[in-house]
C-alpha positions as CSV (number, residue, x, y, z in Angstrom):
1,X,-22.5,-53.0,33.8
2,X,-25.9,-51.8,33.6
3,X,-27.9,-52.6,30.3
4,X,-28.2,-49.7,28.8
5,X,-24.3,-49.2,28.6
6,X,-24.1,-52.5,26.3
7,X,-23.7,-51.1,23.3
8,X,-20.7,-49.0,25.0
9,X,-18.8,-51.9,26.4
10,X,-19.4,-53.5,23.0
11,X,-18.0,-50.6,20.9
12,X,-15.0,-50.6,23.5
13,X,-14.2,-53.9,22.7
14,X,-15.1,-53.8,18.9
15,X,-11.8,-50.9,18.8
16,X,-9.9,-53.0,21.0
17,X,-10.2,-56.4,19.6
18,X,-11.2,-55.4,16.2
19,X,-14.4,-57.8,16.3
20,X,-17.4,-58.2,18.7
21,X,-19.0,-61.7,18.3
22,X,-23.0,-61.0,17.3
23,X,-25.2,-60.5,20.3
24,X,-28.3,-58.8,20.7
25,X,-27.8,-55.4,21.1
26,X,-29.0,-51.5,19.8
27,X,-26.8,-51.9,16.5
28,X,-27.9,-47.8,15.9
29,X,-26.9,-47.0,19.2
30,X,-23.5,-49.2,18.2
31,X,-23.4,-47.3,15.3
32,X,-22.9,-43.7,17.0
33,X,-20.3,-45.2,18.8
34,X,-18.5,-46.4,15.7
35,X,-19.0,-43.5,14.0
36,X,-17.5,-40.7,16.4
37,X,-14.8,-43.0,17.6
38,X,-13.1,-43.9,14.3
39,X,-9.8,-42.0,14.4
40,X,-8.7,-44.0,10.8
41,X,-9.0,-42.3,7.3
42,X,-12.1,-43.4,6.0
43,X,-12.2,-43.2,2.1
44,X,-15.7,-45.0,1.2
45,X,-18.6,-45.4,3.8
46,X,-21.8,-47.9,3.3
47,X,-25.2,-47.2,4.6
48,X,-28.0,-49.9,3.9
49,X,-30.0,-52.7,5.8
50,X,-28.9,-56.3,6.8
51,X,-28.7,-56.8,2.8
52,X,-26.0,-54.6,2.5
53,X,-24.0,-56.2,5.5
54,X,-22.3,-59.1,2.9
55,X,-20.1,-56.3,0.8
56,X,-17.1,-58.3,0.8
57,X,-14.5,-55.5,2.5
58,X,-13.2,-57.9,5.1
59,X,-9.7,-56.9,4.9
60,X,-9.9,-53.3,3.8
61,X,-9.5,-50.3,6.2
62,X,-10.6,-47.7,4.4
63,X,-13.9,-48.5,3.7
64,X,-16.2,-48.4,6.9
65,X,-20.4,-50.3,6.5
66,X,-22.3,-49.0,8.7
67,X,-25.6,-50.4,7.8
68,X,-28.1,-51.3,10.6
69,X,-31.2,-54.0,10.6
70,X,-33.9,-53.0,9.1
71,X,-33.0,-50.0,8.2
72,X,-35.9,-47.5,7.0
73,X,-35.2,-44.1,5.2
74,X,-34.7,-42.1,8.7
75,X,-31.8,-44.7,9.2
76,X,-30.0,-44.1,5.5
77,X,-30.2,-40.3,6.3
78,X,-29.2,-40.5,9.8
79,X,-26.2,-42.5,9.5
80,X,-25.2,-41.5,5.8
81,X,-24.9,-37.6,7.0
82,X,-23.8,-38.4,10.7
83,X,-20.9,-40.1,8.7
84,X,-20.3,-37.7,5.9
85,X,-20.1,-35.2,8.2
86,X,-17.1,-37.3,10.4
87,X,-15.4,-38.1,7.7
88,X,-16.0,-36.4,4.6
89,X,-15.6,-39.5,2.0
90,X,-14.1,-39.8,-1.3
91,X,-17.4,-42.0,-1.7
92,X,-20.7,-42.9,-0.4
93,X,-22.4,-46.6,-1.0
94,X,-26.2,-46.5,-0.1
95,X,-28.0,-50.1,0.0
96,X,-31.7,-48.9,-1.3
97,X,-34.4,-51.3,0.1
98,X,-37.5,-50.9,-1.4
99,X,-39.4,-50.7,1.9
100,X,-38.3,-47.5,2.6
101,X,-40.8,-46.1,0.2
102,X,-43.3,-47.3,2.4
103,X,-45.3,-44.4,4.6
104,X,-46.4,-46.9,7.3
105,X,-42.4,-47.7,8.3
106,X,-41.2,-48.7,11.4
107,X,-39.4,-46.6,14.2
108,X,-36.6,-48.5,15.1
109,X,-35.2,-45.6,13.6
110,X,-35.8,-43.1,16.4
111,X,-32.6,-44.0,18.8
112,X,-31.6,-41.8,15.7
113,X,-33.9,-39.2,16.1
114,X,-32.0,-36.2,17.1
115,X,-29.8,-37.5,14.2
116,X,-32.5,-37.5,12.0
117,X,-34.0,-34.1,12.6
118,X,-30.4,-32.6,12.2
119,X,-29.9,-34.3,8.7
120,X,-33.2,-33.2,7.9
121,X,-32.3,-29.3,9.0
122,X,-28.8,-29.4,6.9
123,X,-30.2,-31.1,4.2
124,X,-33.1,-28.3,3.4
125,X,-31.2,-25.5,4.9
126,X,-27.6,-26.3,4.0
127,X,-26.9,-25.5,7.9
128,X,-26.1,-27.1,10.8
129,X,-29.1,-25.9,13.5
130,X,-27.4,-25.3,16.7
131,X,-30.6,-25.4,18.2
132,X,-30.7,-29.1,18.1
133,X,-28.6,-30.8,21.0
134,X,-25.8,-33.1,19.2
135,X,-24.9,-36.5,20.3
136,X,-21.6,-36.8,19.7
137,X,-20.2,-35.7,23.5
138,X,-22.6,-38.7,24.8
139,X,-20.8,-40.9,22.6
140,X,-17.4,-40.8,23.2
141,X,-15.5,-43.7,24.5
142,X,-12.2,-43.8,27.0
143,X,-8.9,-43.0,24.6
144,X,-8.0,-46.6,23.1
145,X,-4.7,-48.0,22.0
146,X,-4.5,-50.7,19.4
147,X,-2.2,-53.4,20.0
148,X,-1.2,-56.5,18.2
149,X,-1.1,-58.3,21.3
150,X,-4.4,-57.5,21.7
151,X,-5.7,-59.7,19.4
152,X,-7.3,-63.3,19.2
153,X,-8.3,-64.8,16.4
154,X,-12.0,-65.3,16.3
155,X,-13.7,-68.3,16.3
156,X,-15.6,-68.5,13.1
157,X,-18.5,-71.1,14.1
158,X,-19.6,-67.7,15.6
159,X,-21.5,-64.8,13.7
160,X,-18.9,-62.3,13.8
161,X,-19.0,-57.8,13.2
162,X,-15.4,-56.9,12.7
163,X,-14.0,-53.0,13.1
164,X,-14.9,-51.9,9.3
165,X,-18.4,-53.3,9.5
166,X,-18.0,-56.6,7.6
167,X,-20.5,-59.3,9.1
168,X,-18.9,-62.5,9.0
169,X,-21.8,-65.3,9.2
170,X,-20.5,-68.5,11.1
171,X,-22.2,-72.4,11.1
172,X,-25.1,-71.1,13.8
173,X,-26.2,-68.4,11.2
174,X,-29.7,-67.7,10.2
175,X,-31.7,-70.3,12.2
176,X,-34.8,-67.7,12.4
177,X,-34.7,-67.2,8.3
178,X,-35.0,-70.9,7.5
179,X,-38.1,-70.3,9.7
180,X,-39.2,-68.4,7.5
181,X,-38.6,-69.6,4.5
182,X,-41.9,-71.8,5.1
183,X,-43.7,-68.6,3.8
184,X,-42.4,-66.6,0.8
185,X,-45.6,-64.5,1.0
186,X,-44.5,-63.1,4.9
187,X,-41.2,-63.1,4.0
188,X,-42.1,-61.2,0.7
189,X,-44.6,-58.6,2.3
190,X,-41.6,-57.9,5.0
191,X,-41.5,-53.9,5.3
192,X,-44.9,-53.9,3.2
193,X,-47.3,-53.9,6.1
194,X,-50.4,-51.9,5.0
195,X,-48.2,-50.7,2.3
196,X,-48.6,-46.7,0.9
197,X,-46.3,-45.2,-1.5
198,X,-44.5,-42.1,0.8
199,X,-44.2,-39.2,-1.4
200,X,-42.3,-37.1,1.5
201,X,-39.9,-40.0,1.6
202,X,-39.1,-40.2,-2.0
203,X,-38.9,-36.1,-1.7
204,X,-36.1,-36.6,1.4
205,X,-34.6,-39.4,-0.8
206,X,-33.6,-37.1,-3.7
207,X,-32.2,-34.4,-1.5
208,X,-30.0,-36.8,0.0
209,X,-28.7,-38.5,-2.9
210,X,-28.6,-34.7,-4.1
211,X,-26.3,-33.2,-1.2
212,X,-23.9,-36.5,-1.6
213,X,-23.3,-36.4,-5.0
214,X,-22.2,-32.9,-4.3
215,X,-19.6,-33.7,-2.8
216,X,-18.6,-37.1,-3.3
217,X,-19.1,-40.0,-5.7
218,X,-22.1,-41.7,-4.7
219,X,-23.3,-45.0,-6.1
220,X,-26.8,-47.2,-5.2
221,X,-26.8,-50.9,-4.5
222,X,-29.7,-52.5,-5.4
223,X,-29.3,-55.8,-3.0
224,X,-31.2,-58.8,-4.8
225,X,-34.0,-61.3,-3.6
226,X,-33.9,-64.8,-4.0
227,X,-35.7,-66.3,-7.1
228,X,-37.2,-68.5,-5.5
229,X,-39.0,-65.7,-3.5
230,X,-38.7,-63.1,-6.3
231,X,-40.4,-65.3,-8.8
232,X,-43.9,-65.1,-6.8
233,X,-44.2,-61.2,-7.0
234,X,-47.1,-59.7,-8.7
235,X,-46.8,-56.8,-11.9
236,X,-47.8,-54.1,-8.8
237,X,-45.4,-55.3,-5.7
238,X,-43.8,-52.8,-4.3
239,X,-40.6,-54.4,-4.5
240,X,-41.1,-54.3,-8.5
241,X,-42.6,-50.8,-8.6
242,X,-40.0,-49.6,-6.3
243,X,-36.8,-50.3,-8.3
244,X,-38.5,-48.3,-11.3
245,X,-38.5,-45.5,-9.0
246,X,-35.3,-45.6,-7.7
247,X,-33.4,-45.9,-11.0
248,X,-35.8,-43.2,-12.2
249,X,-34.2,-41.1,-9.4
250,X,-30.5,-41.8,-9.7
251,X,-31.1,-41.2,-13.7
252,X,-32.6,-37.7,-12.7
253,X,-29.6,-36.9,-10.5
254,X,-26.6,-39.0,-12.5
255,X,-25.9,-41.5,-10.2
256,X,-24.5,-45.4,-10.6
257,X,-26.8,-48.0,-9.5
258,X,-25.6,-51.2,-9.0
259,X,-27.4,-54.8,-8.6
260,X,-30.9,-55.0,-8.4
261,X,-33.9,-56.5,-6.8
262,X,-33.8,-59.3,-9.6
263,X,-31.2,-61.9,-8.7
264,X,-31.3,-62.9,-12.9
265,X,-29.9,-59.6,-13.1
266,X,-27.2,-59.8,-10.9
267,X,-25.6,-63.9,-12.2
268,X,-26.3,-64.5,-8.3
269,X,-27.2,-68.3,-7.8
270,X,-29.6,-69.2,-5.5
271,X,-27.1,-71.3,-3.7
272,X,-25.4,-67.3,-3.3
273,X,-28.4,-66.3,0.0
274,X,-28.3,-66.7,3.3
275,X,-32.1,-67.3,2.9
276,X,-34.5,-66.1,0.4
277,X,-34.1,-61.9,0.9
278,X,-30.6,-61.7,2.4
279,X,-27.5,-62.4,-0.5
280,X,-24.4,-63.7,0.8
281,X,-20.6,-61.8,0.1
282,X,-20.2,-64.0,-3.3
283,X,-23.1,-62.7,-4.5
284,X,-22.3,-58.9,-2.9
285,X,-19.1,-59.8,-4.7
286,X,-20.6,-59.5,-7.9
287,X,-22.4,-56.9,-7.5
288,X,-19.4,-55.0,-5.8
289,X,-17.1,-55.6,-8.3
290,X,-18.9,-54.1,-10.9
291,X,-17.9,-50.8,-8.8
């Protein structure tokens, strides 16, 4: 199996098995996969980063996360339309990080790119642009047939993605992020490199939230930090500055937000992380059960 088919044989065996133990993969090029090769009734999809990966939806199969690492404000749009337009959901949860806001972003983001420029086009023209070659055809796996004798139980030790997008964190889990808990400051200023406030991005943001909210209920999660990391942030850090922008947006367009970047806020213990920016599914529990 050549390399660049990997995410394929992964997404074949995530439908087959219902779970793919965590490896290191193109989990936006996984995500394509998942998205035109979900045949199931999809009420609620959830677009955010790895702090939106602990919703607690483990055994429900009508809810589909299909949030990516790291995921900038090309990722949100990319996914959340490439999925609204599959499945046309009763609702629409967006994790909201505040790096996203940020003009100097990443481009992890671009295996989504001709996503991206068609969400852009149908978000400011209301269209689809036929002009832009669509993915979908080079996405499409071999016709697969669910079995109950197909399936093992996983082993849990492992760090596990099952079918509906639920990450399931086993013993081995977050080595690297105790690493990094010896700095709050790099793990603080994570997304913030030579940080400028993206006026084009907040502009994209509102039509978004704008086009969902036509058509389907639409609520923000605000995914927590740690105290122990949010208690060293200045009066101006992003992070801060950022949530007043965002709740300033979803008041302007009536939308729910839920959680936010203050774990006081959300009653989530600092025994309820993963490490100091990454909530586990008891504290994504509380803020989930709010909705």
């Amino acid at each position: 199996m050549r390399a660049e088919d990997f995410e394929k044989k992964q997404a074949i065996q995530l439908f087959h098995s219902g779970y793919i133990y965590e490896s290191s993969l193109d989990d936006r090029k996984l995500i394509q996969y998942r998205v035109y090769n979900d045949a199931e009734t999809i009420n609620t999809i959830a677009v955010g980063s790895s702090r939106l990966m602990q919703l607690p939806i483990a055994n429900n199969d009508s809810i589909r996360n299909f949030s990516v690492a790291g995921a900038d404000l090309e990722d949100i749009v990319s996914i959340t339309m490439m999925s609204e337009r599959k499945f046309d959901p009763q609702k629409v949860i967006i994790g909201i990080d505040p790096w996203i806001l940020n003009k100097n972003r990443g481009d992890r983001w671009k295996t989504l790119n001709k996503e991206y420029r068609l969400a852009l086009f149908e978000l400011s023209k209301g269209a689809k642009d036929e002009k832009i070659e669509h993915d979908e055809k080079m996405f499409q796996l071999p016709s697969i047939k669910y079995s109950s004798s197909d399936y093992s139980e996983p082993d849990l030790s492992r760090n596990i993605l099952y079918r509906n997008g639920y990450r399931h964190l086993g013993s081995t889990a977050s080595i690297d992020f105790l690493q990094l808990q010896e700095n709050i400051n790099e793990v603080s200023n994570y997304g913030f490199y030579k940080y400028e406030q993206d006026q084009n991005a907040l502009r994209i943001l509102r039509m978004l939230l704008s086009k969902l909210s036509s058509s389907s209920e639409v609520v923000i999660i605000l995914s927590p930090y740690s105290q122990k990391l949010y208690s060293t942030l200045q009066d101006n850090h992003p992070i801060l500055v950022n949530e007043n922008l965002i709740r300033d947006i979803s008041k302007e367009l009536n939308i729910q937000i839920y959680g936010s970047y203050d774990p006081s806020l959300t009653n989530c213990l600092e025994s309820e992380f993963n490490d100091l920016f990454h909530p586990n599914s008891s504290c994504m529990g509380k803020i989930y059960s709010n909705y």
